[in-house]
C-alpha positions in Angstrom: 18.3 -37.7 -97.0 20.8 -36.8 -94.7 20.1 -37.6 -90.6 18.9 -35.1 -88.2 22.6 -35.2 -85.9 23.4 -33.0 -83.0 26.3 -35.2 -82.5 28.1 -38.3 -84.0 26.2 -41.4 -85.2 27.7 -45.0 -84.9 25.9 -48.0 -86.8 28.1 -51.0 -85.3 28.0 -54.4 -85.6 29.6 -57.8 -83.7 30.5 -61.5 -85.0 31.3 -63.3 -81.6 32.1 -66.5 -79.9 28.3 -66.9 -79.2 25.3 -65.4 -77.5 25.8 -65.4 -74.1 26.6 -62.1 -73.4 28.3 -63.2 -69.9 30.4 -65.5 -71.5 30.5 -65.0 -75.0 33.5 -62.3 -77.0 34.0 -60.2 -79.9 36.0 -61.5 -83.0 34.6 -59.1 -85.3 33.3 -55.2 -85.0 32.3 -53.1 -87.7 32.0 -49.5 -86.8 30.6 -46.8 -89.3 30.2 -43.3 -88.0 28.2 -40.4 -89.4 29.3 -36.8 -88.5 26.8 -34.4 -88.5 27.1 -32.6 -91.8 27.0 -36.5 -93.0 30.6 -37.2 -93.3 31.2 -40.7 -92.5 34.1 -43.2 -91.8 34.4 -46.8 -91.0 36.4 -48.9 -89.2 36.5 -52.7 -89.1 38.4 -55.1 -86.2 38.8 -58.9 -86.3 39.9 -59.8 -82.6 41.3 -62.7 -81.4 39.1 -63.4 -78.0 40.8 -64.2 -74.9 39.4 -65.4 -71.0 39.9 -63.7 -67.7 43.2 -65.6 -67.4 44.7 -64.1 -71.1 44.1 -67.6 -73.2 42.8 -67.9 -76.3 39.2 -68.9 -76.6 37.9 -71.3 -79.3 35.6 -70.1 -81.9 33.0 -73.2 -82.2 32.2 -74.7 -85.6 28.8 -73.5 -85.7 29.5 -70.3 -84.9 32.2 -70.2 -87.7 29.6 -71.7 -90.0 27.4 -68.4 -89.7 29.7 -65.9 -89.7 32.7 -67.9 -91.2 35.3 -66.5 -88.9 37.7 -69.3 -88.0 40.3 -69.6 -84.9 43.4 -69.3 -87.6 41.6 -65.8 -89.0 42.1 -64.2 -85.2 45.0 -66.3 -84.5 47.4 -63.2 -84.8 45.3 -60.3 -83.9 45.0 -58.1 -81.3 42.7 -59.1 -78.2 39.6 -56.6 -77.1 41.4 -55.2 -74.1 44.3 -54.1 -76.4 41.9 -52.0 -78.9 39.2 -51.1 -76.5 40.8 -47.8 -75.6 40.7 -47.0 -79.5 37.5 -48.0 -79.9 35.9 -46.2 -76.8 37.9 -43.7 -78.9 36.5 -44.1 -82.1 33.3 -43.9 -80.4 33.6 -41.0 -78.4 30.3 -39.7 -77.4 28.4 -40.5 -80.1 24.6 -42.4 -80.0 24.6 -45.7 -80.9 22.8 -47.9 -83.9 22.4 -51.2 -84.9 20.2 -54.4 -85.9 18.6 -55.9 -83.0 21.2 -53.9 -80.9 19.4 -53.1 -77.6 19.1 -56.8 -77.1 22.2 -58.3 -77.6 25.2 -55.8 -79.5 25.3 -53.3 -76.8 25.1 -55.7 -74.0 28.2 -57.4 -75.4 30.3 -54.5 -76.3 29.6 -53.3 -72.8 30.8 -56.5 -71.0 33.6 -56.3 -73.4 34.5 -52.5 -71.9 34.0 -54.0 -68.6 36.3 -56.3 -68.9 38.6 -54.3 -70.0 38.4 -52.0 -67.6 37.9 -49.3 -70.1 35.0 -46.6 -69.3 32.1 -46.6 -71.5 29.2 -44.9 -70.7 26.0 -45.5 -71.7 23.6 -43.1 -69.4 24.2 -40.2 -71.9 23.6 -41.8 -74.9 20.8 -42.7 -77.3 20.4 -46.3 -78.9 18.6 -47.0 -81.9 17.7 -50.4 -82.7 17.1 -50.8 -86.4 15.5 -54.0 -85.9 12.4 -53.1 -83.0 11.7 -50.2 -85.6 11.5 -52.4 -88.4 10.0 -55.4 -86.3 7.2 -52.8 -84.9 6.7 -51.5 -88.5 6.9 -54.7 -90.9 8.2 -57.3 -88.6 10.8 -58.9 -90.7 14.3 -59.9 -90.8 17.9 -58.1 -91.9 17.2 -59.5 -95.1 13.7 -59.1 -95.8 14.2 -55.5 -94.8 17.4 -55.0 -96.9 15.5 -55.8 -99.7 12.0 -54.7 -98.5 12.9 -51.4 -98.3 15.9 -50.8 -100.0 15.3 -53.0 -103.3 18.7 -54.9 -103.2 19.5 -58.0 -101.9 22.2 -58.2 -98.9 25.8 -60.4 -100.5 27.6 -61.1 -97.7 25.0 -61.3 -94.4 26.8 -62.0 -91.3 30.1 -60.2 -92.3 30.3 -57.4 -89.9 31.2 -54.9 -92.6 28.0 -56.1 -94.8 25.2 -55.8 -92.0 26.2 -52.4 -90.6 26.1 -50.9 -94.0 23.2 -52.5 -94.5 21.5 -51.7 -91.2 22.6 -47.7 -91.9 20.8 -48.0 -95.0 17.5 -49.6 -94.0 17.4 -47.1 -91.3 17.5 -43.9 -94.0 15.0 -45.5 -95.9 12.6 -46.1 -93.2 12.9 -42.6 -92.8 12.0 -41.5 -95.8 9.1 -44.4 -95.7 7.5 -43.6 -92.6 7.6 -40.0 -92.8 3.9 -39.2 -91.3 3.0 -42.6 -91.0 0.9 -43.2 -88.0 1.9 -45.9 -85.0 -0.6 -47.4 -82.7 0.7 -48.7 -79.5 -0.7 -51.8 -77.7 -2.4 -49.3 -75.1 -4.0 -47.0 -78.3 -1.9 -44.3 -78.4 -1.5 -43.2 -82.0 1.5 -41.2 -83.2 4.1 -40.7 -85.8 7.0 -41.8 -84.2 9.2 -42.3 -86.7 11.3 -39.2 -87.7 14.4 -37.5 -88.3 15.0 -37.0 -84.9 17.5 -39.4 -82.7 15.6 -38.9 -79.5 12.6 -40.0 -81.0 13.7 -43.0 -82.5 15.8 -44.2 -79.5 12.5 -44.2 -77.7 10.5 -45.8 -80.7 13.2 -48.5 -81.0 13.6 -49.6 -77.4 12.3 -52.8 -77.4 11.0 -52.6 -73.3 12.0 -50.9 -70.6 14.9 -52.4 -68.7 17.0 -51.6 -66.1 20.1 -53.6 -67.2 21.1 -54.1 -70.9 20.1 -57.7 -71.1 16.3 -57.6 -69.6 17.1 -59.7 -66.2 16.2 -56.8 -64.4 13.3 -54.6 -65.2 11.1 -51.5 -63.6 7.4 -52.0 -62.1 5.1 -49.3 -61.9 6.8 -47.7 -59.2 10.4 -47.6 -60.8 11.7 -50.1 -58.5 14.0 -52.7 -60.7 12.3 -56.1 -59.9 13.6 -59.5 -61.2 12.7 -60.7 -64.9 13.5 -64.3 -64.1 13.0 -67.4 -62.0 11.5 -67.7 -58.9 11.7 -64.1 -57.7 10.4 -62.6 -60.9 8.0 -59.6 -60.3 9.9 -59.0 -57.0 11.5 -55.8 -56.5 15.1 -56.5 -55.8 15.7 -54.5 -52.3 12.7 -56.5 -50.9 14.1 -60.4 -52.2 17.6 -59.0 -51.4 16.4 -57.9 -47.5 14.9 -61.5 -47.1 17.1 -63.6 -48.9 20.6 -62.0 -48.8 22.3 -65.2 -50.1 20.4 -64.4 -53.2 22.8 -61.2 -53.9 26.1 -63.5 -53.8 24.4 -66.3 -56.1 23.9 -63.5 -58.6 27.5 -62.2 -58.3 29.2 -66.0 -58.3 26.8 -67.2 -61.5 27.2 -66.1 -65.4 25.3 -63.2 -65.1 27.3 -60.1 -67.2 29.4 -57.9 -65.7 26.6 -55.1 -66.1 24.2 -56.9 -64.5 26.3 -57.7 -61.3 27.2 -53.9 -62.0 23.4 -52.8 -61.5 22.8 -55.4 -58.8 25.6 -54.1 -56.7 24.1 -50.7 -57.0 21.1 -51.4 -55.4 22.4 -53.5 -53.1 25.0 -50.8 -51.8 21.7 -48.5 -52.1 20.0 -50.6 -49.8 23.0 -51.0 -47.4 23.3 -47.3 -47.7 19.8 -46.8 -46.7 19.5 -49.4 -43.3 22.6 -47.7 -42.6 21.1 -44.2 -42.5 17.7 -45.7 -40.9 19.8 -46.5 -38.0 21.7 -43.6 -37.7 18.2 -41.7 -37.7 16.6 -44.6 -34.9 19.5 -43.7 -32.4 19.6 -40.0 -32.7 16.5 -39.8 -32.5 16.8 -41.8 -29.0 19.7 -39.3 -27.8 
């Protein structure tokens, strides 16, 4: 089977520091791209991750011991800022795919952009998450589903190069599994959601709807992003933000990621904007 493209594919994934996306970098990215037509081509980075101030950051042990990508593998390589602007390249305009990506692999090449100070826009763009298909469909792990529905076992899991192969793979074979298979949601809506059709799957394999990449900030029923977290959660943000302006600047001086205190800024210059206009309005109106 060859996928359904109107434009370029990329199945990427990340080795990092850790799993804090605010604080947390890149030391390995594996990007595979399919063409439509299905031509493909693959391109694999080790990075050597630096702070804010240009040092080095340590890889810990335990996070070597997973992924098995040491401080002396990076020690000579290029840092993310110096290959972003080839790999927003690479990239191009293309939908993105990975395993459990929506969650944690976007959010973190995203703050890695950001940091960079490298564009890299995600409004146009449809994400596939390998992982909330499968999890919604069999509810396993890269493994399981590796050999689940490809018959193979996975050599080499947690190499960068290993899972995004694999993750390209267990994707075409859900395909062909799940061809008219039937999905029932958790409100009874039955459908065959999963086809050859990246739209489609980018909404199948959103895992919730979120208005930032890491699921602080979400929608209610009205659209409005409210606060996933802590003592405000529920509350719409213009409202805590109105009340409690001191709230704003915690948010902006704490580890949230950049794209978070990108969104939050939004609406707060939203809000601004609108008082502002309110006011304008109140004393013409008086005039």
């Amino acid at each position: 089977m060859q996928l359904n493209l109107e434009r370029p594919i990329v199945f990427f994934d990340l080795e990092t520091t850790g799993v804090n996306v605010g604080v947390d970098h890149i030391v390995e990215i594996c990007l595979h791209k399919v063409l439509p037509g299905g031509a493909t081509e693959t391109r694999v980075y080790r990075i050597r991750p630096v702070d804010a101030k240009g040092q080095t950051v340590h890889i810990p042990e335990y996070t070597t011991a997973i992924h098995g990508i040491s401080d002396a593998d990076v020690a000579d390589k290029p840092s993310f800022s110096e290959l972003a602007p080839d790999v927003a390249a690479f990239i191009g305009d293309a939908d993105l795919a990975g395993y459990n990506s929506n969650k944690f692999d976007v959010p973190m090449l995203v703050e890695e952009f950001l940091r960079a100070d490298v564009p890299f826009n995600l409004k146009s763009r449809r994400l596939i998450d390998v992982q909330n298909i499968f999890h919604k469909m069999e509810q396993r792990t890269l493994k399981a589903a590796y050999r689940f529905y490809c018959h193979k076992e996975l050599e080499n899991a947690h190499s960068a190069d290993a899972d995004t192969l694999a993750t390209y793979e267990v994707l075409m074979a859900q395909l062909d599994r799940y061809k008219d298979v039937e999905y029932t949601a958790p409100d009874g809506t039955v459908s065959k959601p999963v086809v050859n059709d990246m739209e489609q799957l980018s909404r199948f394999s959103r895992a919730s709807q979120w208005a930032d990449l890491v699921g602080h900030i979400g929608y209610d029923a009205q659209g409005r992003e409210i606060f996933n977290f802590g003592k405000h959660k529920g509350k719409p943000l213009e409202q805590v933000f109105s009340r409690e302006p001191a709230y704003y600047d915690w948010m902006m001086k704490a580890d949230f990621p950049l794209s978070t205190k990108a969104l939050i800024t939004e609406v707060w210059t939203n809000m601004k904007s609108k008082k502002l206009l309110d006011l304008k309005l109140h004393f013409g109106a008086g005039n």
